[in-house]
N, C-alpha and C positions, 0 to 999 in steps of 0.2 A: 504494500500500500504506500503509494506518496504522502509525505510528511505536507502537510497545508494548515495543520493547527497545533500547539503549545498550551495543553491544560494541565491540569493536576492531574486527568485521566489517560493524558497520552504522554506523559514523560519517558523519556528512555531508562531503561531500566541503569543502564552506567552513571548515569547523572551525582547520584550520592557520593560515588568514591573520586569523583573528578573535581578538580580545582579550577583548571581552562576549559571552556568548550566555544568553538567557531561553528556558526551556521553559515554555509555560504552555496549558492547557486542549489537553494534549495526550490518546492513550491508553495512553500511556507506562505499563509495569509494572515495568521493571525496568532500573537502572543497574549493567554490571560493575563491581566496586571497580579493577579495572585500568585500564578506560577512564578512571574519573572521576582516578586518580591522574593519567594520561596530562594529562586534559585540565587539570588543576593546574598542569602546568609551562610550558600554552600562554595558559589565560585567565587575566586579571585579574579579570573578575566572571564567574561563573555564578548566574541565579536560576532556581530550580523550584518554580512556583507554579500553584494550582489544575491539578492533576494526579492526580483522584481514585482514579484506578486503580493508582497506582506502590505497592506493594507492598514489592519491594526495594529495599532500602536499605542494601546492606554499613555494619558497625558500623565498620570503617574511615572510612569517609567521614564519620562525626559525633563530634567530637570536643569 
């Protein structure tokens, strides 16, 4: 299945023991603001790049 969404219910299961995670030239549309809070208190870097379809963007998340 294509990756298109970022919820509490579709995390990757690796997510926990990782500190960096890059999404890039995915068909990613959409990040919950609770997942991305979530994954704040796990990663030290997140990058999200060339992902033309991501759409959502909770205004939480850019600050």
């Amino acid at each position: 299945p294509k990756l298109t969404q970022l919820t509490d219910k579709s995390l990757p299961s690796f997510l926990s023991t990782s500190k960096s995670l890059e999404i890039s030239n995915t068909n990613l549309q959409m990040i919950n603001a609770h997942t991305f809070q979530a994954w704040s208190l796990i990663l030290e870097e997140l990058i999200i790049t060339n992902n033309s379809n991501l759409e959502t963007f909770p205004s939480i998340i850019i600050q």
